[in-house]
Residue frames relative to the residue before (quaternion, step in Angstrom):
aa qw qx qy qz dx dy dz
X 1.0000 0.0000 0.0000 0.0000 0.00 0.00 0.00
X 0.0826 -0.7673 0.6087 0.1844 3.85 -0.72 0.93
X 0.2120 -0.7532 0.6225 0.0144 3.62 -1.11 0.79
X 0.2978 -0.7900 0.5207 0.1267 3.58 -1.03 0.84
X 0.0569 -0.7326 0.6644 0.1366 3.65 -0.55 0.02
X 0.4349 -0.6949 0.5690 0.0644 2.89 -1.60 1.12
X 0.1005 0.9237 -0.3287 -0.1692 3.42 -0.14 0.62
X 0.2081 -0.8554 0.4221 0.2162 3.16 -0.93 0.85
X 0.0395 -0.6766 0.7132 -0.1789 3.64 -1.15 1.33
X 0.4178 -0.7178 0.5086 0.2272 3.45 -2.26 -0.18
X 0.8054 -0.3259 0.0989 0.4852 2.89 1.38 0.95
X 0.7469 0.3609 -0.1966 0.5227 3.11 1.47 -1.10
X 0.7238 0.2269 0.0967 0.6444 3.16 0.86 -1.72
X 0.4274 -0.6541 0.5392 0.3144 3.87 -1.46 0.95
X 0.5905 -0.4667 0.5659 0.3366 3.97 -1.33 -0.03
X 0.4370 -0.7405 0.4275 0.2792 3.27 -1.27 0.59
X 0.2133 0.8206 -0.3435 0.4038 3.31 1.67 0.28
X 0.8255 0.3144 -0.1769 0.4340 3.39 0.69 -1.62
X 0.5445 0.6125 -0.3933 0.4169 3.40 0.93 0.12
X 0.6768 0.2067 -0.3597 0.6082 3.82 0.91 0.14
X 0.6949 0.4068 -0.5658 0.1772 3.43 0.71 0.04
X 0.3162 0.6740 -0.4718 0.4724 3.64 2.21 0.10
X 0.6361 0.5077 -0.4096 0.4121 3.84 0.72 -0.28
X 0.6679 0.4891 -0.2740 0.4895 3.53 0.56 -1.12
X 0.5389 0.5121 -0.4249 0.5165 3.73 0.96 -0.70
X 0.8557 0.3372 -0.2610 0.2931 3.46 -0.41 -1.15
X 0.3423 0.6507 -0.4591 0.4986 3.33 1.44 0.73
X 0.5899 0.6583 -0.1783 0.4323 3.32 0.99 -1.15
X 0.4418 -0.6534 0.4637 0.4036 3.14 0.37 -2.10
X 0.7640 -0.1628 -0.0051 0.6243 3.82 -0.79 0.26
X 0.2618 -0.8113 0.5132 -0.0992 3.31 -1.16 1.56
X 0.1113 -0.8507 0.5070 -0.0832 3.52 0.02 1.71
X 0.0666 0.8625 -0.4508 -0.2202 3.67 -0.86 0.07
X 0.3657 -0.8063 0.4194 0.2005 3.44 -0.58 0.73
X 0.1216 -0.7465 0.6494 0.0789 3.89 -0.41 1.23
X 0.0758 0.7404 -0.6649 0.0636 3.33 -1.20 0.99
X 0.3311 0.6713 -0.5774 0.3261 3.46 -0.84 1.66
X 0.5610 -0.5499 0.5326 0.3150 3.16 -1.77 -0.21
X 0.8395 0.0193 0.0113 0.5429 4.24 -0.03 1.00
X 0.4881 0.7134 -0.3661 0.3447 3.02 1.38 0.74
X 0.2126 0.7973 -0.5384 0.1710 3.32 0.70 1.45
X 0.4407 0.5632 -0.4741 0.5137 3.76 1.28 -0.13
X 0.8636 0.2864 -0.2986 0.2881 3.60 0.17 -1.00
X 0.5239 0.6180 -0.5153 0.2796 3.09 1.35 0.63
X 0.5838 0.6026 -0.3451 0.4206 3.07 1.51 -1.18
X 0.5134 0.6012 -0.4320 0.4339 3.42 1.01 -0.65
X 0.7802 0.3187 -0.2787 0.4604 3.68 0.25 -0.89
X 0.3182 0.7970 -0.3460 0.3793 3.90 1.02 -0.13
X 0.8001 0.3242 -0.0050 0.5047 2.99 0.45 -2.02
X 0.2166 0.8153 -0.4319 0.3192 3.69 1.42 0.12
X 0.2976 -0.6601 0.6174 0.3073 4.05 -0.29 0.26
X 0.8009 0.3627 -0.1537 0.4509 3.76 -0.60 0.58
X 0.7207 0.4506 -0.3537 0.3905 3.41 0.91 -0.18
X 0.3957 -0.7340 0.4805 0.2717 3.59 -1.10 0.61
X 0.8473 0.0051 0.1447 0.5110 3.03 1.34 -0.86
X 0.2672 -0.7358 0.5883 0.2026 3.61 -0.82 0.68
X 0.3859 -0.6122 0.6775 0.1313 3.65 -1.38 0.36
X 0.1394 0.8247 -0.5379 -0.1058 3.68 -0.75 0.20
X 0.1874 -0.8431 0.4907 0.1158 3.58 -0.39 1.05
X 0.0294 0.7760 -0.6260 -0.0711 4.32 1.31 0.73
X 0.4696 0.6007 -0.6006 0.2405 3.70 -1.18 0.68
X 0.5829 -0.5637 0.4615 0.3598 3.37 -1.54 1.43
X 0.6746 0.4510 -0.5127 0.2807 3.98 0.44 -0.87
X 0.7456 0.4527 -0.3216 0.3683 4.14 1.36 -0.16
X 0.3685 0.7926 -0.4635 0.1455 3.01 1.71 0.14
X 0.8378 0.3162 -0.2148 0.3899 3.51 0.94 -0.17
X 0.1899 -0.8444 0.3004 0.4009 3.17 2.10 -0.08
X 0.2300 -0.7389 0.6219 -0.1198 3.03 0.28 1.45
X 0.4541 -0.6668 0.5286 0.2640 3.99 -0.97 0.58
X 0.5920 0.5399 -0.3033 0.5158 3.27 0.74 -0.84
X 0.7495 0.1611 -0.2847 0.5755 3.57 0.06 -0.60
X 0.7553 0.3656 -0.4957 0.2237 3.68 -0.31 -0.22
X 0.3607 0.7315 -0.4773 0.3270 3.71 1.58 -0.74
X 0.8272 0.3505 -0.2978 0.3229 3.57 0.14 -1.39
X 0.3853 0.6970 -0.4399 0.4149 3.54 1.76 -0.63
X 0.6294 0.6345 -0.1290 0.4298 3.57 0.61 -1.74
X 0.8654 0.1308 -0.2284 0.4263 3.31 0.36 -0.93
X 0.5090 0.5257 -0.4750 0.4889 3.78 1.12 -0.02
X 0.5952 0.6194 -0.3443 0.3788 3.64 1.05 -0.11
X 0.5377 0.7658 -0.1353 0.3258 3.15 1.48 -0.80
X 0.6997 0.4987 -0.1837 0.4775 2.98 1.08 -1.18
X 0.8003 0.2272 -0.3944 0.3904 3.21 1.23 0.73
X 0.4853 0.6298 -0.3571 0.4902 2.86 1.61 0.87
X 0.3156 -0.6850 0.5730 0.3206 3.91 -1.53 -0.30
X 0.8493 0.0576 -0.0071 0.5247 3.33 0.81 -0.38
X 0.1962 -0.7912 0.5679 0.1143 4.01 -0.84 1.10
X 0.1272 -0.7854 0.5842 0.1600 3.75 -0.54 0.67
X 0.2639 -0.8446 0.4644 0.0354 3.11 -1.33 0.43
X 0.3767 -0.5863 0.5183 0.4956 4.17 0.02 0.24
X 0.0499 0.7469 -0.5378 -0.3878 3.65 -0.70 -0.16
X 0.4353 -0.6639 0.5854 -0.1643 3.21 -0.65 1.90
X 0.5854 -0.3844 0.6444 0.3072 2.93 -2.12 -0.39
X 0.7420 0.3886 -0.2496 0.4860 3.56 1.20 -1.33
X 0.5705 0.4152 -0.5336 0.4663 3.70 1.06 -1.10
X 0.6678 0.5894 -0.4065 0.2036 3.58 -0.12 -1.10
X 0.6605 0.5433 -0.2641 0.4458 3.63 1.63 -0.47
X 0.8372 0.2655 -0.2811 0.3869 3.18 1.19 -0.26
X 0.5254 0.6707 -0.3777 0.3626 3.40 1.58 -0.90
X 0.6802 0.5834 -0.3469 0.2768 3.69 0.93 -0.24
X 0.6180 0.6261 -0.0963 0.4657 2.94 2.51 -0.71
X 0.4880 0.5380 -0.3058 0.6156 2.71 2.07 -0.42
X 0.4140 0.6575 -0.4251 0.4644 3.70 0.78 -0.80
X 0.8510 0.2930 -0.2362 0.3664 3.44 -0.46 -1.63
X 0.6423 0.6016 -0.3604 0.3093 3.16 0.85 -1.10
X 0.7936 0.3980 -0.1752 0.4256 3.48 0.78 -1.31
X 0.3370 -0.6469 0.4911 0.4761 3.72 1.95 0.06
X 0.5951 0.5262 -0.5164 0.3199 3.61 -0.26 0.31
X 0.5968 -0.5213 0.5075 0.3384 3.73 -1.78 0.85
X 0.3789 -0.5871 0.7044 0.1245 3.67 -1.19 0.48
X 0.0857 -0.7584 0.6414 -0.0782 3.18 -0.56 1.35
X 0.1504 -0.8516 0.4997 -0.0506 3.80 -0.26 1.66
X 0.8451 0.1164 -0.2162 0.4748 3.28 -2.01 0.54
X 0.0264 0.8127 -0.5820 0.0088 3.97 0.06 0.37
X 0.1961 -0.7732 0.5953 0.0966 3.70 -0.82 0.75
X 0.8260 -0.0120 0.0331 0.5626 3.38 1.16 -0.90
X 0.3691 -0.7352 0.5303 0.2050 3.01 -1.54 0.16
X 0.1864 -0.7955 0.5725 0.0689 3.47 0.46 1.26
X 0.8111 -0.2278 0.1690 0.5115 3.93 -0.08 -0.46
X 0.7748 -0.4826 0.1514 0.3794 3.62 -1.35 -0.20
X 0.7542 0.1903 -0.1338 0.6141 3.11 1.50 0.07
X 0.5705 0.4191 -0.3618 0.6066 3.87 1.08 0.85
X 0.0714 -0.7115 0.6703 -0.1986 3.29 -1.43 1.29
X 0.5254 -0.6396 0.5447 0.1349 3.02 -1.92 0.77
X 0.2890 0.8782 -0.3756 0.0653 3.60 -0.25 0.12
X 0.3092 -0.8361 0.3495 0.2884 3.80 -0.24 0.88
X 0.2655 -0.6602 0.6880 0.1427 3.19 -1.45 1.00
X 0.8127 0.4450 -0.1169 0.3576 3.77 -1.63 -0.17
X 0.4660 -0.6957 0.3762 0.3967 3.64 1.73 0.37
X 0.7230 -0.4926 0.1789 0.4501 3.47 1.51 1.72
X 0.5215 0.5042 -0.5433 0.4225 3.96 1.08 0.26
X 0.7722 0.0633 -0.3218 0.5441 3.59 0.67 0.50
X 0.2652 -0.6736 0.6472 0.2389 2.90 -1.43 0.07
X 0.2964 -0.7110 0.6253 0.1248 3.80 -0.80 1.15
X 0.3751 -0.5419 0.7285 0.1869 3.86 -1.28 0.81
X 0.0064 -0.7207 0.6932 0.0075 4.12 -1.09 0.37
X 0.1896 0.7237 -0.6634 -0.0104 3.52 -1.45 0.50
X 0.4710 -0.7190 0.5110 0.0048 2.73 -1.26 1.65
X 0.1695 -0.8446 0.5034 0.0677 3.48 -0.99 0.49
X 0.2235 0.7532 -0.5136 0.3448 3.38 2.30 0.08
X 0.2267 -0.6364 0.6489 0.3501 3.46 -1.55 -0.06
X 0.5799 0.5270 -0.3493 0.5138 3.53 1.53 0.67
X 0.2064 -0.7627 0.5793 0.2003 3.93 -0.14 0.55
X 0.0921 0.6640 -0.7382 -0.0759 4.16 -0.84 0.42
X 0.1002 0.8328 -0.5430 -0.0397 4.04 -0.61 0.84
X 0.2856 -0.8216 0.4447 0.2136 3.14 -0.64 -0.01
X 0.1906 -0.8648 0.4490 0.1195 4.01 0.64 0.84
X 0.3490 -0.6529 0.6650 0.0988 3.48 -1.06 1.32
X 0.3689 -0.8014 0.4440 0.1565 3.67 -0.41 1.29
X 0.7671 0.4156 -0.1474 0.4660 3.31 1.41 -0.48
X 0.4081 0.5449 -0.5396 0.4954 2.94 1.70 0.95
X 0.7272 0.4193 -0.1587 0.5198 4.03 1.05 -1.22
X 0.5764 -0.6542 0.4345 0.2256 3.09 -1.43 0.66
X 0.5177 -0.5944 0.4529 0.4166 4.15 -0.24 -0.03
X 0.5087 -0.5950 0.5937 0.1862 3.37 -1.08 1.13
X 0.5350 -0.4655 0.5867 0.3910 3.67 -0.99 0.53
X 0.4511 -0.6109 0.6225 0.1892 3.27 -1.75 0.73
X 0.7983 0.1063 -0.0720 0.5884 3.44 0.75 -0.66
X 0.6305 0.5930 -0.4884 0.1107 2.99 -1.69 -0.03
X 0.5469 0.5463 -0.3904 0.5000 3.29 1.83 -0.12
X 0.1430 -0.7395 0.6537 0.0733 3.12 -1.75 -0.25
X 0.1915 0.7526 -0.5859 0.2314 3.65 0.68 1.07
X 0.8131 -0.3664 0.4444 0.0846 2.80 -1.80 0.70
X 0.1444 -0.8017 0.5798 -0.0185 3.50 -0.58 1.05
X 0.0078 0.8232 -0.5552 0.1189 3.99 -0.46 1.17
X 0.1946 -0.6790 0.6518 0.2761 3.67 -0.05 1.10
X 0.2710 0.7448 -0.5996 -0.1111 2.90 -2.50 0.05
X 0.7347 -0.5638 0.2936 0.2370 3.23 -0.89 1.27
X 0.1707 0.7172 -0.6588 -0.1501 3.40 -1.47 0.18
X 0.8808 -0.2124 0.0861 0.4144 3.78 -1.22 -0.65
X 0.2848 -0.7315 0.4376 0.4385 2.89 1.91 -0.90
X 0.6082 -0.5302 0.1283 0.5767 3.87 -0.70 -0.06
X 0.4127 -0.8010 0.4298 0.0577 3.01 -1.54 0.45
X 0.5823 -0.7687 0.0868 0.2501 2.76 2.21 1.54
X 0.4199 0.6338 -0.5184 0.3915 3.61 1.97 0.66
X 0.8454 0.0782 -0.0644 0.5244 3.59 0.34 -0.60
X 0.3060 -0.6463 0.6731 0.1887 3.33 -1.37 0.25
X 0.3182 -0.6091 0.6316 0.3590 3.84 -1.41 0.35
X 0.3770 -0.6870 0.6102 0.1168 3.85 -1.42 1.08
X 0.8187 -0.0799 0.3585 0.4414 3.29 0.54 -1.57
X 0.1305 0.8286 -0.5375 -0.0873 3.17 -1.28 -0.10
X 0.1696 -0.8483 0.4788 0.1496 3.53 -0.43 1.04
X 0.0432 -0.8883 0.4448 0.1058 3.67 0.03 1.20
X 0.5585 -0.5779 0.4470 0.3929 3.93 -0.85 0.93
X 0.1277 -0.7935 0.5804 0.1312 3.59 -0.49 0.16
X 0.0918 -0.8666 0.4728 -0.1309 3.98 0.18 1.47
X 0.4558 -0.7220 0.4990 0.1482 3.32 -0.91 1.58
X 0.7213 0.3523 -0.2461 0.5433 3.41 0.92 -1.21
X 0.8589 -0.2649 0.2458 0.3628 3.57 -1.57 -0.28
X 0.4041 -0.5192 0.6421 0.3934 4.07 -1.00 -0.32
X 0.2453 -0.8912 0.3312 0.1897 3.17 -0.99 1.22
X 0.2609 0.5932 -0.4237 0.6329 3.08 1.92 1.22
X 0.6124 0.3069 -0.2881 0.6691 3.89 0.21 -0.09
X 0.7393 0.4240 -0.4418 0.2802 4.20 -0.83 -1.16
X 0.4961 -0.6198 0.5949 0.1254 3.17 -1.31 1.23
X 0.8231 0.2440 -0.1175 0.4992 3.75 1.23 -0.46
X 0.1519 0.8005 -0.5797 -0.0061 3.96 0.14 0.64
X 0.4149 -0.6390 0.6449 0.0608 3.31 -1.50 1.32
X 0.2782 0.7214 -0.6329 0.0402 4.09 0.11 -0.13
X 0.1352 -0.7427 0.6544 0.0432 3.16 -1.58 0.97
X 0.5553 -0.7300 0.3904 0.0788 3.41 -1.20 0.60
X 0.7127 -0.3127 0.4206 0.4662 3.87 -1.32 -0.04
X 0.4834 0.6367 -0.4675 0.3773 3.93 1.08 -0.32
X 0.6549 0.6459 -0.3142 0.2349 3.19 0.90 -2.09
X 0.8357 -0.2917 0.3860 0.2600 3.63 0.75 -1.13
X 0.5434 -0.2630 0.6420 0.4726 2.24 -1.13 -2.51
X 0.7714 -0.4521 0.3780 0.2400 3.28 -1.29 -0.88
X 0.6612 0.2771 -0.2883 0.6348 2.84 1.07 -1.12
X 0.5355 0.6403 -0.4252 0.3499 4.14 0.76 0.15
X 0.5352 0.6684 -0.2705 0.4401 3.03 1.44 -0.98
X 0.6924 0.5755 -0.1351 0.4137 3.21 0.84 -1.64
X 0.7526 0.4395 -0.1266 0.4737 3.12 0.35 -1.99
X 0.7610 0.3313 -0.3261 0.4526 4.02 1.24 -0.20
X 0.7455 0.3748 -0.1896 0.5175 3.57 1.13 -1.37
X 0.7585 0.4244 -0.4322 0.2403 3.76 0.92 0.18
X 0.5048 0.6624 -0.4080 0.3741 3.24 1.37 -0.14
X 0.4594 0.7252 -0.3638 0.3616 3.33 1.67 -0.92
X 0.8267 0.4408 -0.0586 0.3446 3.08 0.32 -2.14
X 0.5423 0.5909 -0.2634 0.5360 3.58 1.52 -0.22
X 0.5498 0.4722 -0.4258 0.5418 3.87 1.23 -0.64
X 0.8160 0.4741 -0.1376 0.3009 3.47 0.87 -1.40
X 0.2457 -0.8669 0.3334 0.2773 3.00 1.70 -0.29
X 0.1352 0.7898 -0.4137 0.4323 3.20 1.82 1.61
X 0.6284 -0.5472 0.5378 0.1285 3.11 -1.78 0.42
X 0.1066 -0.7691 0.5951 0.2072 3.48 -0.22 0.48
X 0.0919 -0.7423 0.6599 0.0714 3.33 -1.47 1.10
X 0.2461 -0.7701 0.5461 0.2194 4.14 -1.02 -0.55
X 0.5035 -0.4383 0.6528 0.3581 3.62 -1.09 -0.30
X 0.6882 -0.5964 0.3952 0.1207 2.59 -2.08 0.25
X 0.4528 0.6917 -0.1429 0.5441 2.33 2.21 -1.40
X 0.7184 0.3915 -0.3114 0.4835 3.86 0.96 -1.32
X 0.6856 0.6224 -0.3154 0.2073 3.31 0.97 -0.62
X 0.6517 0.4398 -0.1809 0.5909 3.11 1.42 -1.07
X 0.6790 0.3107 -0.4363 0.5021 3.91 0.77 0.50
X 0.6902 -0.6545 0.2093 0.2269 3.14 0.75 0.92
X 0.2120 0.8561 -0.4380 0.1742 3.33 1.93 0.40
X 0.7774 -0.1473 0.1690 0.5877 3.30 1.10 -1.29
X 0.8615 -0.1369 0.2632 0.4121 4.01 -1.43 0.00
X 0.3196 -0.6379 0.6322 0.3023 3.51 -0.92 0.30
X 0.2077 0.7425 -0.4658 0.4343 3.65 1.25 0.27
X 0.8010 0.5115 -0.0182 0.3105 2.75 -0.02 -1.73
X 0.5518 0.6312 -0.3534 0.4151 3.60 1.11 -0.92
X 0.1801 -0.6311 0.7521 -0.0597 3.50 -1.44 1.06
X 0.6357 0.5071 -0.4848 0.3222 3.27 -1.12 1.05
X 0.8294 -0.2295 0.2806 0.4251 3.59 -1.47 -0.63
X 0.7677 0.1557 -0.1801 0.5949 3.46 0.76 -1.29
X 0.5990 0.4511 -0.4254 0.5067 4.01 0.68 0.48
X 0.7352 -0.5542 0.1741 0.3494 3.56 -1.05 -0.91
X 0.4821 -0.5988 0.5397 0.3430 3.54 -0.72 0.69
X 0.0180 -0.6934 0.7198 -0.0282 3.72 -1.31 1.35
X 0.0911 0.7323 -0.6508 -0.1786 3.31 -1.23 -0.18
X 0.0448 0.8073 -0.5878 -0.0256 3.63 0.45 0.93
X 0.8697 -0.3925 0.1904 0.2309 3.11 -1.54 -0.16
X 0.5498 0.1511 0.1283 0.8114 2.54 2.10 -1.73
X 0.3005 0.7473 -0.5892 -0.0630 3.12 -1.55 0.53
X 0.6455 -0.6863 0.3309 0.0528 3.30 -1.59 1.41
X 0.0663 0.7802 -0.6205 -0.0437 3.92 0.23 0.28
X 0.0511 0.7347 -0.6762 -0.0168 3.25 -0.54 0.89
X 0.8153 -0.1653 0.0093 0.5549 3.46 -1.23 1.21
X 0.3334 0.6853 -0.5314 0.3698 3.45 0.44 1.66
X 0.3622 -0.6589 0.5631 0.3428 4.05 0.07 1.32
X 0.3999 -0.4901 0.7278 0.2650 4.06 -0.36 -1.10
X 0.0912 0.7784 -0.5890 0.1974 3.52 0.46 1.16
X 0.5949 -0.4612 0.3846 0.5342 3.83 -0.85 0.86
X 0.8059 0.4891 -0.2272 0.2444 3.51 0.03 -1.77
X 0.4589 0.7000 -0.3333 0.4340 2.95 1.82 -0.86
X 0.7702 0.5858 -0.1054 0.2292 3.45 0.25 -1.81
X 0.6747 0.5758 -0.1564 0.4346 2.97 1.76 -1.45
X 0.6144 0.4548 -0.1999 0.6130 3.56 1.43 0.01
X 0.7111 0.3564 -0.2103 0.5684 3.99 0.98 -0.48
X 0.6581 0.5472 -0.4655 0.2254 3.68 0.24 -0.98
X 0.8008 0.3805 -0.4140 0.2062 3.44 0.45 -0.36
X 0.2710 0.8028 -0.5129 0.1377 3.31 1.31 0.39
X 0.8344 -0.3105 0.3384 0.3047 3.36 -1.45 0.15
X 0.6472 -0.3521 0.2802 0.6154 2.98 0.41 -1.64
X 0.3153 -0.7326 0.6020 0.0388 3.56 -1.30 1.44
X 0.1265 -0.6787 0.7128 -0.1237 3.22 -1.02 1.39
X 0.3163 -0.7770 0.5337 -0.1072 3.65 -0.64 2.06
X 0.0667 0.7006 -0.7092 -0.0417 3.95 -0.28 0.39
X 0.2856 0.6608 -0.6786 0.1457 3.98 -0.62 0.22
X 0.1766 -0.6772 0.6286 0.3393 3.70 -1.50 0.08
X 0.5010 0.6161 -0.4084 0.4500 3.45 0.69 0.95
X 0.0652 -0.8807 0.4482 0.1384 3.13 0.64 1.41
X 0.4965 0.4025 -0.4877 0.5946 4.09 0.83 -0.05
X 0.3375 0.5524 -0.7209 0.2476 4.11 -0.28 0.32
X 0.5051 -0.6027 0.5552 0.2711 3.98 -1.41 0.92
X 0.5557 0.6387 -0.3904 0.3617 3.35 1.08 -0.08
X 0.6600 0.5502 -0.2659 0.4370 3.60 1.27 -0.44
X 0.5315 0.6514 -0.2237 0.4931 2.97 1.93 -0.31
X 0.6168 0.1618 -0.1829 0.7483 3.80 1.56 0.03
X 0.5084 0.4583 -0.6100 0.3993 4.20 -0.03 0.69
X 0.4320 -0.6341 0.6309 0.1151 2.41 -1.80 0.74
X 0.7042 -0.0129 0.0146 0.7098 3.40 1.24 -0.38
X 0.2000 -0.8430 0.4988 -0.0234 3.15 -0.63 1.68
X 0.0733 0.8960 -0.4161 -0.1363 3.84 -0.36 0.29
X 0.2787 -0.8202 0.4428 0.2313 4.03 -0.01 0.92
X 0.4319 0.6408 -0.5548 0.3083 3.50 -0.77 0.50
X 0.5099 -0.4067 0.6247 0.4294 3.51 -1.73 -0.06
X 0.6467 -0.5657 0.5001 0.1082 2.67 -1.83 1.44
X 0.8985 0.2621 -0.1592 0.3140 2.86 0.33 -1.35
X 0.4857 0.3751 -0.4592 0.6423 3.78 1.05 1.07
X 0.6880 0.4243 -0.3967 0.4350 4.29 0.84 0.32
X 0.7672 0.3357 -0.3256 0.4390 3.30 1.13 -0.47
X 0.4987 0.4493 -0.5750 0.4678 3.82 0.87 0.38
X 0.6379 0.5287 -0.4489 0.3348 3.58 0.64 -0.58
X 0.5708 0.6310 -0.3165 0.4193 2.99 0.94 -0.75
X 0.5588 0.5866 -0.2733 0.5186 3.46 0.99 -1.60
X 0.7197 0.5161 -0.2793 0.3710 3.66 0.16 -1.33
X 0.8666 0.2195 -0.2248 0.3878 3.57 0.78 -0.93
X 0.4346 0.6241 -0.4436 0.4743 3.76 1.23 0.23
């Protein structure tokens, strides 16, 4: 079975994203990846040196210089026809295009994968992750989408595949790129941070939020993440949002400060390493997934805290 991987990077350097979805591929079987941009010979070599790949794809052309969906979908699917199965990060970006591939090739889109049960059966959550739903396809096309925090990261190095330019329509004159306004973040990505601090509807306000859950995350040299609940009262960024309809983390450690353990909440945090609860609500659902629960008022536990680290 040959399988493609989309990859997703900025031209220079690939995302950590594609590195478990190069895992989920090679479950599959022979493990291609497809770089599509504008000067994006660093990020091919970058994907080259991948452990597991046979081969890289390179698509250099102004119409990918921003991977625009529109222009890369058709790239993707004229690609197909020598492939069985295209993987995707599921992202913000995989999510924009793997669905266009879908239509294009008439085939179901098969989303958020956890596992790879066989060549055509998968794992995949239903219910904001209180179940998990087995799926088998019968496409003779796979479109998947790979939860990164279900698979482990491909080595960065040690491969040495082959690099093969090729061509697609080029753009295809539905959209145009305008702009982009990009957060710029002292501490870690909280999809990448080995440490996430996230604080809750407890905090307040804003400048509470700050004045309690950053000083924290600076000792630790952690990400700061939030609820929904913190998000939508304006505590901080939609950046910032952990959960179901924000981002899925699974860091090593992670902090809930004055966080209840809402469903939506969970579906984005539970798989983390280990979870470490501060709430003074000792029935909060959040003690129900810590690993190391601790009751009290936040906001006389987490300066202490601050004080002794």
């Amino acid at each position: 079975m040959s399988v493609l991987v989309y990859a997703e990077h900025d031209n220079a350097s690939l995302k950590d994203a594609t590195l478990a979805v190069v895992t989920a591929a090679a479950k599959l079987g022979d493990v291609h990846i497809l770089v599509a941009g504008k000067d994006c010979d660093a990020a091919a070599q970058a994907a080259a040196k991948i452990a597991g790949v046979a081969k890289v794809l390179v698509a250099n052309d102004a119409a990918y210089a921003n991977q625009l969906a529109e222009n890369v979908a058709p790239l993707v699917a004229d690609l197909m026809s020598g492939y069985d199965a295209v993987l995707f990060p599921a992202t913000a970006h995989g999510k924009n295009i793997a669905p266009r591939v879908a239509a294009q090739l008439d085939v179901m889109q098969i989303s958020d994968i956890l596992s790879v049960e066989s060549a055509d059966t998968f794992t995949r959550p239903i219910y904001a992750g209180n179940a998990i739903a087995t799926v088998q396809s019968s496409d003779a096309k796979k479109v998947i989408t790979v939860r990164g925090t279900a698979f482990t990261k491909a080595d960065a190095e040690g491969g040495s595949a082959a690099v093969e330019a090729v061509s697609g329509k080029g753009d295809a004159g539905l959209s145009s790129f305008v702009g982009a306004e990009i957060v710029k973040l002292e501490r870690p990505e909280l999809t990448s941070a080995k440490i996430i601090v996230s604080g809750g509807r407890a905090l307040k306000d804003a400048e509470t939020f700050q004045a309690t859950i950053f000083p924290l995350a600076d000792k630790l040299g952690a990400a700061v993440g939030a609820s929904r609940a913190a998000v939508d009262a304006g505590y901080v960024p939609n950046d910032y949002q952990v959960g179901q309809t924000g981002k899925i983390v699974a860091p090593e450690v992670y902090v809930a400060v004055g966080i209840s353990g809402a469903i939506q909440h969970l579906a984005g945090m539970k798989d983390s390493k280990t979870i470490i609860a501060i709430n003074k609500d000792e029935d909060a659902p959040i003690f129900q997934v810590a690993d190391i629960g601790l009751v009290g008022d936040l906001f006389n536990v987490v300066p202490d805290m601050v004080g002794k680290i």
